[in-house]
One Martini backbone bead per residue (centre of mass of N, CA, C, O) as a GRO file, in nm:
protein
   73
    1UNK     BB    1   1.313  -2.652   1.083
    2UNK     BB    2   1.411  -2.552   1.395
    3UNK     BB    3   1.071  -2.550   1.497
    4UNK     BB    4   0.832  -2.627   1.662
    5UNK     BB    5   0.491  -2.600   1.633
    6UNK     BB    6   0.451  -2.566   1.951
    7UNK     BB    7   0.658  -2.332   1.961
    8UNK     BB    8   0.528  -2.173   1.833
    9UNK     BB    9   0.237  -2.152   1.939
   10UNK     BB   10   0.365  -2.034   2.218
   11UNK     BB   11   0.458  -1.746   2.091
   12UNK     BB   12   0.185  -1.680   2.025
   13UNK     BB   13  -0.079  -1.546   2.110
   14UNK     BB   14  -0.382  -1.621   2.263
   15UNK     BB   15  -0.554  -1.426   2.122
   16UNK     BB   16  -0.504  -1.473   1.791
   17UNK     BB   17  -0.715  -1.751   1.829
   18UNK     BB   18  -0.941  -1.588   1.791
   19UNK     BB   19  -1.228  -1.555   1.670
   20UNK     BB   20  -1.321  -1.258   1.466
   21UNK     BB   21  -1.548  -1.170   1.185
   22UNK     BB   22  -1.547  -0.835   1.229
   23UNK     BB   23  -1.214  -0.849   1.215
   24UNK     BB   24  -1.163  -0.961   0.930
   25UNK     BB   25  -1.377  -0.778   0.769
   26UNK     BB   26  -1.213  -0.527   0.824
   27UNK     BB   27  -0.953  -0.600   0.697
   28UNK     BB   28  -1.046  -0.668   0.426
   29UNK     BB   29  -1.181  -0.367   0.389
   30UNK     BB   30  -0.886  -0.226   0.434
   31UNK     BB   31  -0.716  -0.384   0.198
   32UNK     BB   32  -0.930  -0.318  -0.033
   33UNK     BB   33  -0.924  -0.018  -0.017
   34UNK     BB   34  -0.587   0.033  -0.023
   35UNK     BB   35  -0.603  -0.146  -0.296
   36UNK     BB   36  -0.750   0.111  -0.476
   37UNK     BB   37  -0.595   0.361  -0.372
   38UNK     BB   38  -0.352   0.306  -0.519
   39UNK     BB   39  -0.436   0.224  -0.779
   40UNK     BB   40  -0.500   0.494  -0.827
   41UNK     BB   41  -0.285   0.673  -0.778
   42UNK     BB   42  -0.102   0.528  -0.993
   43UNK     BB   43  -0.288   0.603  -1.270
   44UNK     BB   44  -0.200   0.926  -1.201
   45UNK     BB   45   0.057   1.005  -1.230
   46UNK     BB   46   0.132   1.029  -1.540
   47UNK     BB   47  -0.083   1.261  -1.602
   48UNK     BB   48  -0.031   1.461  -1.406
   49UNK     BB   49   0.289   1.497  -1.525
   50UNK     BB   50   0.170   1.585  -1.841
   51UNK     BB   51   0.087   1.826  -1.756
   52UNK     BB   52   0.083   2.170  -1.863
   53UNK     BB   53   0.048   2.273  -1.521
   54UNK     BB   54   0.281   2.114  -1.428
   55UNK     BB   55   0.542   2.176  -1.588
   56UNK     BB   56   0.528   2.485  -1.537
   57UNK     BB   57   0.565   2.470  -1.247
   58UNK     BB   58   0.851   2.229  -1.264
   59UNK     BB   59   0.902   2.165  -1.492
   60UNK     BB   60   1.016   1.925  -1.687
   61UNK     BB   61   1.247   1.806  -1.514
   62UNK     BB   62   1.080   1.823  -1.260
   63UNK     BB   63   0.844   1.620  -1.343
   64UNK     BB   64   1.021   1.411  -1.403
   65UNK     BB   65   1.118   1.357  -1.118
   66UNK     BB   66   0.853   1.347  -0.959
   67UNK     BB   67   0.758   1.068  -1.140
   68UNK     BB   68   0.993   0.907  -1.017
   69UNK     BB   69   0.944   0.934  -0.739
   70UNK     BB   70   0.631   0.857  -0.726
   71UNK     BB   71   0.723   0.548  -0.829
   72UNK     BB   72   0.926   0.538  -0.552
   73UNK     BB   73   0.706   0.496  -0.359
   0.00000   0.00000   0.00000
């Protein structure tokens, strides 16, 4: 590592070295919020692109296509 700890240190901004458990928490509760909402809509890609009033609206190409895409997001 070419740069020492002292060096790093003075480039970070001395806000951040503020402790501040109300921001710890609120950030925790926001990715675990986000993890949760992702994993949801994950487990639903499959099921969702599967129904057959999704196939009839997209075609079954179409329908495989945007499964494609859903789960390439």
């Amino acid at each position: 590592m070419p740069w020492s700890l002292k060096e790093i240190r003075a480039a970070i901004p001395t806000r951040l070295f503020i402790k501040d458990t109300t921001l710890g928490l609120y950030y925790l509760f926001r990715d675990i919020s986000l993890a949760a909402a992702a994993w949801f809509l994950a487990s639903n890609i499959d099921p969702y692109f599967n129904q057959d009033s999704t196939r009839e609206l997209l075609t079954p190409m179409g329908a495989e296509l945007a499964r494609w895409a859903a789960w390439g997001v």
